[in-house]
C-alpha positions in Angstrom: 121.3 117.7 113.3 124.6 117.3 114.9 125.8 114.4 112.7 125.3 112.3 109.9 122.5 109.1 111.0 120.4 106.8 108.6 117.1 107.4 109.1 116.4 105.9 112.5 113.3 104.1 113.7 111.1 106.7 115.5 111.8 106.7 119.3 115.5 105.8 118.7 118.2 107.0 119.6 121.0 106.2 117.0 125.0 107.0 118.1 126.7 109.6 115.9 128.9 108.1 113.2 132.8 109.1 112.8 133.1 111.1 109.3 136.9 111.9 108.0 137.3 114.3 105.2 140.1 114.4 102.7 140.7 117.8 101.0 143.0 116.0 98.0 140.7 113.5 96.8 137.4 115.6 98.1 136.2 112.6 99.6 133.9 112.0 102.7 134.5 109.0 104.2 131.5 107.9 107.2 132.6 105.1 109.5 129.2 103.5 110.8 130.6 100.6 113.0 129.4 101.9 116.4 126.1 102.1 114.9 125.5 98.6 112.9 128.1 96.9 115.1 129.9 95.6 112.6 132.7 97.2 110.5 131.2 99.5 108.1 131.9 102.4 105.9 130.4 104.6 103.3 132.5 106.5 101.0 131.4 109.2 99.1 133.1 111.7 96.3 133.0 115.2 96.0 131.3 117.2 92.7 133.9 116.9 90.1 133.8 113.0 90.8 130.2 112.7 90.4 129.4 112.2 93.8 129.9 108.7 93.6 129.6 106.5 96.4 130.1 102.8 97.8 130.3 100.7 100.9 132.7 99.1 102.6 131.7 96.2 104.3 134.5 93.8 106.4 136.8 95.3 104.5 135.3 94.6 100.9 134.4 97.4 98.9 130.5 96.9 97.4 129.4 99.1 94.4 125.7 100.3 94.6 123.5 100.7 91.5 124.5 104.0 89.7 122.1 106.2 90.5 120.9 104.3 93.9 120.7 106.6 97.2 123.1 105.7 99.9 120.1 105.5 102.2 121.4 108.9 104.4 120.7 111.8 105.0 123.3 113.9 103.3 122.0 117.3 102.8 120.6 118.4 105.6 122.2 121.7 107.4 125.1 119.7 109.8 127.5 121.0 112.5 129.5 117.9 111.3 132.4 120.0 109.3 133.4 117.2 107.1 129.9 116.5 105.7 129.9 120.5 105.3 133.1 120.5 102.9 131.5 117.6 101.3 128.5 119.5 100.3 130.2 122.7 99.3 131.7 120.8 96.8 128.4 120.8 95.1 127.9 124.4 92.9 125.4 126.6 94.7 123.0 126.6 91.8 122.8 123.1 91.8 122.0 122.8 95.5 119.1 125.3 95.5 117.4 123.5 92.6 117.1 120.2 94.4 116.7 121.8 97.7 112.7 120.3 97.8 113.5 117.1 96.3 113.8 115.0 99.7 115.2 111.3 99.6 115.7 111.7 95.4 117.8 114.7 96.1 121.1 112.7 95.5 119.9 110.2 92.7 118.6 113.2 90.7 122.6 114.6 91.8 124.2 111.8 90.4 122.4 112.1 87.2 122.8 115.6 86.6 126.4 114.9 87.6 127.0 112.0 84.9 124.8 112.8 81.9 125.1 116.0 80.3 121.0 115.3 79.5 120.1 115.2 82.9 121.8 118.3 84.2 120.0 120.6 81.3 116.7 119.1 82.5 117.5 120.0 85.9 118.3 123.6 84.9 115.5 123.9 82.5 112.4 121.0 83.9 113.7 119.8 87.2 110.4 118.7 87.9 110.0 116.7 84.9 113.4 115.1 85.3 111.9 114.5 89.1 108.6 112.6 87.5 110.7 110.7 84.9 113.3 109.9 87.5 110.1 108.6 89.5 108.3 106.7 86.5 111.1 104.9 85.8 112.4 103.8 89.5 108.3 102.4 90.0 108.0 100.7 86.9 111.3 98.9 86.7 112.8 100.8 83.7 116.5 100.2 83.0 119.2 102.8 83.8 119.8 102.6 79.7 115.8 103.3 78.4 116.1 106.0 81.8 118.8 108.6 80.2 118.2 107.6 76.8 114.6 109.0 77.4 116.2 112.4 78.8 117.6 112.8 75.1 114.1 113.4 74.1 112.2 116.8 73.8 110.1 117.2 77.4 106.3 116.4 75.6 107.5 112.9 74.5 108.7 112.1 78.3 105.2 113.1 79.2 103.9 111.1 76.9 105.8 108.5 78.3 104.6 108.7 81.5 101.0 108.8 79.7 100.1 112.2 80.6 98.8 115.1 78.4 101.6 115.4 76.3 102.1 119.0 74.8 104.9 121.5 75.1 102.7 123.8 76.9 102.3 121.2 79.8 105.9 120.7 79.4 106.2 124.1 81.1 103.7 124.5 83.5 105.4 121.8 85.5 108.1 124.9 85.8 105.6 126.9 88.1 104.8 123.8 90.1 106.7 125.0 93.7 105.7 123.0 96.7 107.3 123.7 99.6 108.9 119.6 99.5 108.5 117.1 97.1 106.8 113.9 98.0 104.9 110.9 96.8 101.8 111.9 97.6 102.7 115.2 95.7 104.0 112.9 92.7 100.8 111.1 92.8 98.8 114.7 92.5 100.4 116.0 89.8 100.5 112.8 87.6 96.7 112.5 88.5 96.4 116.7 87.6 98.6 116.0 84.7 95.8 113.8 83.2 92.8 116.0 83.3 92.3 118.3 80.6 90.1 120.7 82.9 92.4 120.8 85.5 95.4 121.9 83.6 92.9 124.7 81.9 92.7 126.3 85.3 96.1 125.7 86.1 97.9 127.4 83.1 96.0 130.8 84.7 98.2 130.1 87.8 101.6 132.1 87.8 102.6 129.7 90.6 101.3 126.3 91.3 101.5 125.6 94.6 101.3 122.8 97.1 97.6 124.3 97.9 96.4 124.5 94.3 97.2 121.0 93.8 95.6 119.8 96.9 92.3 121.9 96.1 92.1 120.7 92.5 92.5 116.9 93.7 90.3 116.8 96.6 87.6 119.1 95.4 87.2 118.1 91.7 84.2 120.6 91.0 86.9 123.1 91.0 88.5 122.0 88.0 86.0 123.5 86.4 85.1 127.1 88.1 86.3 130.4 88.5 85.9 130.0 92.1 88.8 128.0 92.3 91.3 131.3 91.6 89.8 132.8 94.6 89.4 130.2 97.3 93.1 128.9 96.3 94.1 133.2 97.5 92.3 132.7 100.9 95.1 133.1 103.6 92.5 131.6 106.8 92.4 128.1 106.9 89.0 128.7 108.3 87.4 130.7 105.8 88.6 128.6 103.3 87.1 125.3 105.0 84.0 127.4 105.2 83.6 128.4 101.8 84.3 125.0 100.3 81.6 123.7 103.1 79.2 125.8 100.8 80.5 124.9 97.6 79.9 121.2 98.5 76.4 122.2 99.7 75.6 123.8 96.5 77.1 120.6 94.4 74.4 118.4 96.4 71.8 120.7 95.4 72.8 120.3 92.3 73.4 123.2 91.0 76.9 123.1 89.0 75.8 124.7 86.1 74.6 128.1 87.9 78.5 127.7 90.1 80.3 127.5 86.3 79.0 131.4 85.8 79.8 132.7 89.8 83.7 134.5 90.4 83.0 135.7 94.1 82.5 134.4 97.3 79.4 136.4 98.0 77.6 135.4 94.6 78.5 132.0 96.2 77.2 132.6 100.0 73.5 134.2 97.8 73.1 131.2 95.5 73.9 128.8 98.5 71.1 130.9 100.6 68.4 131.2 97.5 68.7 127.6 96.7 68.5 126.7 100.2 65.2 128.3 100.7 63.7 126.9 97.9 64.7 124.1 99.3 63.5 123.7 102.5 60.1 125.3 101.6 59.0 121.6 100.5 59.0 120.3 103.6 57.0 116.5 103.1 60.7 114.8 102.7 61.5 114.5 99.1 64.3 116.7 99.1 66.8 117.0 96.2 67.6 113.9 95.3 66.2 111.6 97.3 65.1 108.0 96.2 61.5 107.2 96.5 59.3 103.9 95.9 57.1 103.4 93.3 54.5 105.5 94.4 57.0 109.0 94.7 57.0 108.6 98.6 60.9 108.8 99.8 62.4 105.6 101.0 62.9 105.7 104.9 66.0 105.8 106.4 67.9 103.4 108.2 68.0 103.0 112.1 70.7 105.5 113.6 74.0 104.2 114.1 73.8 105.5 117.7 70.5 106.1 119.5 72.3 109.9 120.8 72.0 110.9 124.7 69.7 113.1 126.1 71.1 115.8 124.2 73.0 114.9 120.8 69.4 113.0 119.4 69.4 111.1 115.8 67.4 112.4 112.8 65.5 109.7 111.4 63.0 110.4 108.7 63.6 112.4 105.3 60.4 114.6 106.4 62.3 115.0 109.5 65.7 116.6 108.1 64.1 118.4 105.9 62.5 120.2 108.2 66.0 120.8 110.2 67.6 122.6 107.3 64.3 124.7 107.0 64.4 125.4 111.0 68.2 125.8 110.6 68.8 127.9 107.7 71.0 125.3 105.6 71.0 122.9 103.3 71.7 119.3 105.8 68.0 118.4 103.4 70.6 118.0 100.7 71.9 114.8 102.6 68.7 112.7 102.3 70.1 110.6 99.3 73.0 109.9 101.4 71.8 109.3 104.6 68.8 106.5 102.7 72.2 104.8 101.2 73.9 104.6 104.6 77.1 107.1 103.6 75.7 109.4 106.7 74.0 110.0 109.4 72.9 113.4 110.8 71.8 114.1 114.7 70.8 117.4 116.5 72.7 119.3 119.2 69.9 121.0 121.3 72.1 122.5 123.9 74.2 124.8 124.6 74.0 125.5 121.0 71.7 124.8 119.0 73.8 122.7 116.4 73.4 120.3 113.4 76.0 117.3 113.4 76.8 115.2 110.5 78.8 111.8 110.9 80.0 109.9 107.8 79.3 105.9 108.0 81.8 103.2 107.1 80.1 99.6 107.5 77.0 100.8 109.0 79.0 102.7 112.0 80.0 105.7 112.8 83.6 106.5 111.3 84.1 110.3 111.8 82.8 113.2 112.5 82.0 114.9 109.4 80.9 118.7 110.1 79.0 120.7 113.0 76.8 123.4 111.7 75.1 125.9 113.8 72.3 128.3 112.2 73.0 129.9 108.7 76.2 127.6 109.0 77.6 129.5 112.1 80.6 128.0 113.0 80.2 125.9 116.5 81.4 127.4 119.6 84.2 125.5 121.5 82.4 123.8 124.0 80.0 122.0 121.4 83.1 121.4 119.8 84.2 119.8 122.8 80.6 118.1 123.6 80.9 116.7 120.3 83.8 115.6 120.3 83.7 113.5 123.6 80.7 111.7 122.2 82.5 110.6 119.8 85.4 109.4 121.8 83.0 107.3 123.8 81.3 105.7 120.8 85.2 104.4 119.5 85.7 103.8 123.4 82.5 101.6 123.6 83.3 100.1 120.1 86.5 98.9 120.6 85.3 97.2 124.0 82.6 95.4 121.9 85.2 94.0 119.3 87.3 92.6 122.6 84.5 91.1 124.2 83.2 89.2 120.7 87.3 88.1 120.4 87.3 87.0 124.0 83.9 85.2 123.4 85.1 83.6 119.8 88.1 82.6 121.5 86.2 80.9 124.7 83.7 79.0 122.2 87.0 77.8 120.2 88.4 76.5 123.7 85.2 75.0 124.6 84.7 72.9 121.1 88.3 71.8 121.6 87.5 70.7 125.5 84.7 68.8 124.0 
């Protein structure tokens, strides 16, 4: 970054504001009139005047709410030298702390910088000041009930936000270390934050990290199982996707209560295999789980989504994908329930690979791609991947030619009911 820029709209190219530095008054002063056109200035203090800031607009000075953002990027590394000596005004310490804060870094500053309250919950909770900070900016809470609140010990903030309120969880939000803070992590930790189970497997974490908290809200079983501590280690991306393919494969066989007593991911890969087989050895289409009619037959399934091509062909009875997981070696019998209430669909790749494809439905049509399995769960080799995928590409291709053609055709009867 080679100078200070708001952040511009992608694709643009914004021109590089003038910034002036005064050592007396350790003020940074940004002139943004070849950028908006108009005569424009943001001023901003150094540390010991609590980075305050305001705007200078036509020559009128306008004063922003007090902890408000000035809508810049201020902390990023620079070769601008003024905006340099401006942030080394800030101490060290303080910069590292809010180093993976993102667009709150300077509100949570100017906090820290005017109320002895925030700055001791920066140094002892910054990410409970972060959440409060948060809570109060969505839900419209005053500046006054804001800091007053930081006055308070850290389990009655919690309670506050209406989270599990106990010192203990207090603390844990000290090992939370994502590599940058976001909303979407915000939104993970408040939902984490409210789950008894899932705060019982985190306080076993040393470290909570961006991974555990994604893990723990997309895959809730783990909330609950030892597995979690070691499929959160797993360095491969791959390994890990695979593992949790199994894990959900074992949820659909229902069979949470035998995962609650397994620690290792080959007591996982044997129950997933045993289960499997006893599935798939009943091979008239009841599977586990699957609704039937009155008289215990199972309900039929819908038509395919896609009729396939002469290779990629649709799997359409209960008896029938039953039989694939028993050919196959997996568990895609598991997916009868969902394939008879139109959440899936599952086809068959018979060449090069022999391959098992499952699609997930959104209003009766194929929306993605939801896992290619060879035998025993073999991974698929590139060029299925690549079959697969082109299919798919078509099918969105053909799709969105379809919607066109019924606009174009709802467009040409509108004209023609006017003309007449």
């Amino acid at each position: 970054m080679s100078a200070l820029a708001p952040y511009p709209e992608p694709d643009s190219v914004a021109p590089a504001p003038f910034t002036r530095w005064c050592e007396e008054n350790e003020t940074l002063t940004i002139d943004l009139t070849s950028l908006f056109g108009y005569p424009c200035q943001l001023v901003v203090s150094g540390w010991k005047d609590q980075c305050a800031w305001y705007s200078v607009l036509y020559g009128e000075i306008e004063h922003p709410e007090t902890y408000s953002d000035p809508g810049m990027d201020l902390f990023s590394p620079t070769d601008d030298e003024n905006i340099t000596r401006w942030q080394q005004t800030i101490p060290e310490d303080i910069r590292s702390r809010l180093a993976h804060f993102g667009r709150w870094w300077f509100s949570l500053l100017r906090m820290a910088c005017v109320h002895k309250e925030a700055m001791d919950l920066l140094e002892g909770n910054p990410l409970l000041l972060w959440l409060w900070l948060c809570h109060c900016q969505i839900h419209k809470i005053s500046d006054d009930v804001m800091i007053a609140g930081l006055g308070q010990k850290q389990a009655v903030l919690l309670q506050a936000m209406e989270l599990i309120a106990t010192p203990a969880n207090a603390r844990m939000l000290r090992r939370v270390v994502p590599e940058q803070l976001d909303e979407q992590i915000r939104r993970r930790i408040v939902e984490l934050w409210r789950c008894y189970s899932a705060l019982e497997t985190l306080r076993h974490c040393p470290t909570i990290t961006e991974n555990h908290l994604r893990l723990l809200h997309y895959h809730p079983i783990l909330r609950e199982l030892p597995l979690f501590y070691t499929i959160v280690e797993q360095d491969c991306p791959w390994t890990r996707t695979h593992n949790l393919n199994i894990l959900r494969d074992c949820v659909r066989m229902g069979l949470n209560d035998i995962l609650r007593r397994c620690r290792t991911l080959e007591s996982l890969q044997r129950i997933h295999d045993r289960y499997m087989v006893r599935q798939n050895r009943n091979g008239n289409g009841t599977g586990v789980g699957g609704q039937k009619d009155a008289n215990g037959k199972p309900l039929p399934f819908p038509a395919p989504p896609h009729p396939g091509t002469d290779r990629i062909l649709p799997i359409t009875t209960p008896a029938d994908l039953q039989r694939e997981g028993e050919e196959m070696m997996h568990c895609v019998g598991s997916y009868i329930r969902t394939v008879q209430k139109g959440g899936s669909y599952i086809y068959r790749l018979l060449e090069p690979q022999r391959v098992t494809i499952g699609v997930t439905l959104r209003n009766g049509e194929i929306f993605a791609i939801e896992q290619i399995k060879g035998a025993r769960n073999a991974m698929a080799t590139a060029e299925v991947r690549e079959i697969v995928n082109e299919w798919f590409v078509e099918l969105k291709r053909a799709r969105k030619s379809d919607s066109s053609r019924g606009l174009q055709q709802r467009a040409d009867d509108l004209l023609a009911r006017i003309a007449g």
